[in-house]
The first five atom37 places (N, CA, C, CB, O) and aatype in JSON, in Angstrom:
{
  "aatype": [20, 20, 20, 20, 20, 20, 20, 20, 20, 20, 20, 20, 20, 20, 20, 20, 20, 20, 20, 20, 20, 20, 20, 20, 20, 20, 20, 20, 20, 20, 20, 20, 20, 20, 20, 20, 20, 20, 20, 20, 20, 20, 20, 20, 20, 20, 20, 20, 20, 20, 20, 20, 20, 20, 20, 20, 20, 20],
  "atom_mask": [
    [1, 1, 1, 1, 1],
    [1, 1, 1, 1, 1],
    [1, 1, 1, 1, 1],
    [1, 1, 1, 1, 1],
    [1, 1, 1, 1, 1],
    [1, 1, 1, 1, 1],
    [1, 1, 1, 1, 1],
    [1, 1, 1, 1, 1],
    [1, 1, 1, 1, 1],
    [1, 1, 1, 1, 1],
    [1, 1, 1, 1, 1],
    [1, 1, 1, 1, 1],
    [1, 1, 1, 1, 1],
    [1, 1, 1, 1, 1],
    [1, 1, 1, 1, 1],
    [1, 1, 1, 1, 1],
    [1, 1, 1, 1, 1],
    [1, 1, 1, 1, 1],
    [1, 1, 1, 1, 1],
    [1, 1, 1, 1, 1],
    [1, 1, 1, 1, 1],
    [1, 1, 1, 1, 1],
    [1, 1, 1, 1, 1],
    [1, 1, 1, 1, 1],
    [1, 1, 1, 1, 1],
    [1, 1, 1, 1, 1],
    [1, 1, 1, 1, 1],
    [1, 1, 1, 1, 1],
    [1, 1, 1, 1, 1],
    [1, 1, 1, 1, 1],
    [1, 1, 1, 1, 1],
    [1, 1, 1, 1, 1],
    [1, 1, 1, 1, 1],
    [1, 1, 1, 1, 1],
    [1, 1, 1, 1, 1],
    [1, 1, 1, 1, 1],
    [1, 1, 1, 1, 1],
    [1, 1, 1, 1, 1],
    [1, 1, 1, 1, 1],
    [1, 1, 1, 1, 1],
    [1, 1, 1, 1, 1],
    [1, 1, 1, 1, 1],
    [1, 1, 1, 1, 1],
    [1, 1, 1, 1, 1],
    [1, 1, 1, 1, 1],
    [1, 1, 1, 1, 1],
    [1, 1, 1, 1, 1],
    [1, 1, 1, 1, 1],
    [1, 1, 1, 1, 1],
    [1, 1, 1, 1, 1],
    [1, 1, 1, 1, 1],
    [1, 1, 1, 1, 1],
    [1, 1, 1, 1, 1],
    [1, 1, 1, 1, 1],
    [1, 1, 1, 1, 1],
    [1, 1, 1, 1, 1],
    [1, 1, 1, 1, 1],
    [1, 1, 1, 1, 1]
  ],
  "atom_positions": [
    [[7.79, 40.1, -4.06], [8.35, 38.99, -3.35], [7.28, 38.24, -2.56], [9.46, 39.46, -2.43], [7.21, 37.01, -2.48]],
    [[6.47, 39.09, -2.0], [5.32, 38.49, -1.21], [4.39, 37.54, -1.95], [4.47, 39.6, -0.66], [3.94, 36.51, -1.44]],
    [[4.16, 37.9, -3.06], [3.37, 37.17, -4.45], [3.79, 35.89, -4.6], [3.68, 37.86, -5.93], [3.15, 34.84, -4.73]],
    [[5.14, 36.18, -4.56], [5.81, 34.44, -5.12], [5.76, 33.96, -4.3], [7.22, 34.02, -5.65], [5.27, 32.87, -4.57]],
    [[6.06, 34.05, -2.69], [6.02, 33.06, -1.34], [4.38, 32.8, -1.35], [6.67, 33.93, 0.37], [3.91, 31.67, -1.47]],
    [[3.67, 33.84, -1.22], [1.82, 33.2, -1.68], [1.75, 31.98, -2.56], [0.8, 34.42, -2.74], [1.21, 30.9, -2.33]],
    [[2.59, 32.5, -3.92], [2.15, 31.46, -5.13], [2.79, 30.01, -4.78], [2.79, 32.0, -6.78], [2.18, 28.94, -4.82]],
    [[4.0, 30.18, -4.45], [4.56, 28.88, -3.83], [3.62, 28.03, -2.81], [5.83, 29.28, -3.03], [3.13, 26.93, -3.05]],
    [[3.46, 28.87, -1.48], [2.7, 27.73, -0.45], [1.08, 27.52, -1.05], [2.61, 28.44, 1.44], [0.63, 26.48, -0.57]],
    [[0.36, 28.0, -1.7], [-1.15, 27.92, -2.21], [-0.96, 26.6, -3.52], [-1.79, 29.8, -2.97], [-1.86, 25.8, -3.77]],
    [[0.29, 26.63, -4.17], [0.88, 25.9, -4.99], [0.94, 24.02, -4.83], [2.15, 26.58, -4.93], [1.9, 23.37, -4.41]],
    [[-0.27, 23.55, -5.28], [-0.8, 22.26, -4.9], [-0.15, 21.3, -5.55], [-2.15, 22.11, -5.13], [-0.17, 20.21, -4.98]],
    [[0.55, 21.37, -6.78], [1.07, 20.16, -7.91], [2.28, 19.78, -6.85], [1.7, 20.81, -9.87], [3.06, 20.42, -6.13]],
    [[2.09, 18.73, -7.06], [2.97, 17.25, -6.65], [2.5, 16.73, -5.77], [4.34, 17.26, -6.22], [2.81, 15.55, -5.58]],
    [[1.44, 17.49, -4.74], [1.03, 16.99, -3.68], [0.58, 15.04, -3.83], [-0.2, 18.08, -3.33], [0.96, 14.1, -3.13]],
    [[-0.05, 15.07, -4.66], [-0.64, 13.34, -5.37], [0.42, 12.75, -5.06], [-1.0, 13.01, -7.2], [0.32, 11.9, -4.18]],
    [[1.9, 13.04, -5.75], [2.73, 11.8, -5.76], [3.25, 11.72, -4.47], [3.86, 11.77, -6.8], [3.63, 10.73, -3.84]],
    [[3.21, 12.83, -4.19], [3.56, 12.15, -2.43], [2.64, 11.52, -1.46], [4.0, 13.23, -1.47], [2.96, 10.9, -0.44]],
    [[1.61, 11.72, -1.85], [0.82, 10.67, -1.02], [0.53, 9.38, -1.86], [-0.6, 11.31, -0.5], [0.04, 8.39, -1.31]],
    [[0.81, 9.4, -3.13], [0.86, 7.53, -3.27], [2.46, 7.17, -3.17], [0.17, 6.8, -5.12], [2.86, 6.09, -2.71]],
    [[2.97, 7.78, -3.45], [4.45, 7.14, -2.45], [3.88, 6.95, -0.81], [6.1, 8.61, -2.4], [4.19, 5.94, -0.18]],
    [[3.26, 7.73, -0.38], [3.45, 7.35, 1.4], [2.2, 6.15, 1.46], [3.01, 9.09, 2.78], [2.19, 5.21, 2.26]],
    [[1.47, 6.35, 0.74], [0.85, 4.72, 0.53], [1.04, 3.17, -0.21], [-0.12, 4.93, 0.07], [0.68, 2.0, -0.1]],
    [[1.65, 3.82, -0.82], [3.19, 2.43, -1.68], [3.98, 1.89, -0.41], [4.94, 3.47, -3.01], [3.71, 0.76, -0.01]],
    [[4.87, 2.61, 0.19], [5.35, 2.56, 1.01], [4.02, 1.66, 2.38], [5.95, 4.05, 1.03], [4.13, 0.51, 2.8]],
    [[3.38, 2.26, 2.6], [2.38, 1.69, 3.6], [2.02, 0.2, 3.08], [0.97, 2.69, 3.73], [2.23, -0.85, 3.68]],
    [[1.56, 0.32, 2.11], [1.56, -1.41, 1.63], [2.31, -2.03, 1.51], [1.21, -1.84, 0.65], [2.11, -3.25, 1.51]],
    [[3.94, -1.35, 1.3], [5.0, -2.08, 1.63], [5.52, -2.69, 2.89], [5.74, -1.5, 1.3], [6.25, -3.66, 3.05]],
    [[4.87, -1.76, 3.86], [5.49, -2.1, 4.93], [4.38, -3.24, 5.73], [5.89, -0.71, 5.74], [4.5, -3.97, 6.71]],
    [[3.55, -3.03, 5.02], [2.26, -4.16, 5.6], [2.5, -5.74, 5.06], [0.5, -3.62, 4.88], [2.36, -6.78, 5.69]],
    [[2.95, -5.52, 3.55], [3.5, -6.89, 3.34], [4.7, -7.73, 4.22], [3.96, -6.79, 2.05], [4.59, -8.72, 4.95]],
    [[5.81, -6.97, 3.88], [6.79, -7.5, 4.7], [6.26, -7.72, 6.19], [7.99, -6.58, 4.64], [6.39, -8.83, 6.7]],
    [[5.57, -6.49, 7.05], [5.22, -7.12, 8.61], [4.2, -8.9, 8.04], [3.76, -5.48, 9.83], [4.2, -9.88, 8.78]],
    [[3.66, -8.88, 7.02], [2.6, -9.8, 6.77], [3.64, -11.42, 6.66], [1.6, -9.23, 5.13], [3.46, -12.56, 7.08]],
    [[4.6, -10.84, 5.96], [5.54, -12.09, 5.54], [6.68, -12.31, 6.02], [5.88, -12.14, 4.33], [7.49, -13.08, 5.51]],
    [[6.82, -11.73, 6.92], [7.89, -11.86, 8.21], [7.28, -12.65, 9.58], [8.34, -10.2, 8.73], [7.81, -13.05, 10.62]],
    [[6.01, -12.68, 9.1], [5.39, -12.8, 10.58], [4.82, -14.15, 9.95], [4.13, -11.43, 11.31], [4.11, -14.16, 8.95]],
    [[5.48, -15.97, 11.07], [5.45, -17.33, 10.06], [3.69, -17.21, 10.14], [6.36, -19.21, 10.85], [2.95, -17.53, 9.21]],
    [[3.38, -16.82, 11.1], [1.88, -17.37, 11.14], [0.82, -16.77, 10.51], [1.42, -17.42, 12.37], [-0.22, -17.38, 10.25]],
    [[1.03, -15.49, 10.21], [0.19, -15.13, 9.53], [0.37, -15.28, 8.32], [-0.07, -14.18, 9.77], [-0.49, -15.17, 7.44]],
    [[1.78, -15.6, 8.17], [2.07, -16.11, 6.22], [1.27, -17.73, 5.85], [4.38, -16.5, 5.83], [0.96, -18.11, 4.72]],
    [[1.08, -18.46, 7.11], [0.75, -19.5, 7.0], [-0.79, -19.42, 7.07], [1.44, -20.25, 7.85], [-1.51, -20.37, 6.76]],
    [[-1.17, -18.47, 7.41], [-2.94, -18.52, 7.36], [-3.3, -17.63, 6.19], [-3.82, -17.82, 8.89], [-4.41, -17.27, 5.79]],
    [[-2.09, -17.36, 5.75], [-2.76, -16.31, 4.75], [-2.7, -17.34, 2.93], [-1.46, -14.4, 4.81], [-3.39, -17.25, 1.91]],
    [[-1.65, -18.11, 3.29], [-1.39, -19.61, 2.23], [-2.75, -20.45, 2.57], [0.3, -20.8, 2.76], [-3.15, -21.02, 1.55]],
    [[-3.34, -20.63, 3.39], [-4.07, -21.61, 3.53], [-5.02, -20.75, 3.26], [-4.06, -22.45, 4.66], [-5.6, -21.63, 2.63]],
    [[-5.67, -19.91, 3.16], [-6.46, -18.9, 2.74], [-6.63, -19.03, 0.86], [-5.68, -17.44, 3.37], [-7.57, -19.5, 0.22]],
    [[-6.11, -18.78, 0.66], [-5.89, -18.71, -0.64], [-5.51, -20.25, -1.29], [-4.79, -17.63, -0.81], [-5.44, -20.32, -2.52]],
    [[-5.31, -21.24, -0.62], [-5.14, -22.36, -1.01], [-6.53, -23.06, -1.22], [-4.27, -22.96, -0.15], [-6.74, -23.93, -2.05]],
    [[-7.46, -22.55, -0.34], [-9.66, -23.16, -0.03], [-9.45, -22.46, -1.24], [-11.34, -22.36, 1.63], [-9.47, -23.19, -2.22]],
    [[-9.19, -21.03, -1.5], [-10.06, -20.57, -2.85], [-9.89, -21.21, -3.56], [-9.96, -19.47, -3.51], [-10.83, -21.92, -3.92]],
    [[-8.34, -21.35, -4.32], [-8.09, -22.06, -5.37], [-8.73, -23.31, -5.33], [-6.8, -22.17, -5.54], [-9.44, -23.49, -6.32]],
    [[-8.73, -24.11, -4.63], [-9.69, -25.46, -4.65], [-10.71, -25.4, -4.64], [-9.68, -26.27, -3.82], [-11.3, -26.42, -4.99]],
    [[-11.4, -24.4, -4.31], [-12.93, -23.5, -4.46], [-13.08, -23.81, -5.88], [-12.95, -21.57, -4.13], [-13.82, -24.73, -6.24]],
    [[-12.53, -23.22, -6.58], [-12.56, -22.75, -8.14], [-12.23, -23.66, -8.79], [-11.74, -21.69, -8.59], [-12.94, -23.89, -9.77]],
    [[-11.24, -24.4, -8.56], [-10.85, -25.57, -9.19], [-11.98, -26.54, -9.43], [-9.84, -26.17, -8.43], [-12.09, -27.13, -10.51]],
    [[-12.98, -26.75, -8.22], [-13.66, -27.37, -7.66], [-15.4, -27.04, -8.38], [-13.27, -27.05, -6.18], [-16.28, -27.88, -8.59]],
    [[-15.43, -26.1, -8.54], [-16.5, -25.57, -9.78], [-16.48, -25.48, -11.01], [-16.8, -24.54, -9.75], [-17.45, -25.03, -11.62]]
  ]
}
C-alpha cells in the first residue's frame, strides 16, 4: 500500500497540462483586463495602426 501512495505522489504526468491551462487562462485574463480597459484598448489600436502604415508604407 505504501508503494502505490509513493508511486502516486512521485507520479509527474499531467503536471504540463495544468500549467498551460493556468497560463491560457492568464492570457485570458490579461486580454479581457486589456479590452475592458477603453484606454488601453485605444493605445493598443493606435499601436498597431503606425505598424500597419509602417509596412504599408515600405
Amino acid at each position: 500500500m505504501m508503494n502505490a501512495i509513493r508511486s502516486f505522489l512521485s507520479d509527474e504526468q499531467g503536471e504540463d497540462l495544468i500549467e498551460y491551462g493556468l497560463l491560457a487562462a492568464f492570457v485570458a485574463a490579461v486580454a479581457v483586463a486589456i479590452l475592458s480597459n477603453g484606454g488601453l484598448r485605444t493605445a493598443l489600436t493606435n499601436v498597431f495602426n503606425r505598424v500597419i502604415a509602417s509596412v504599408n508604407a515600405s
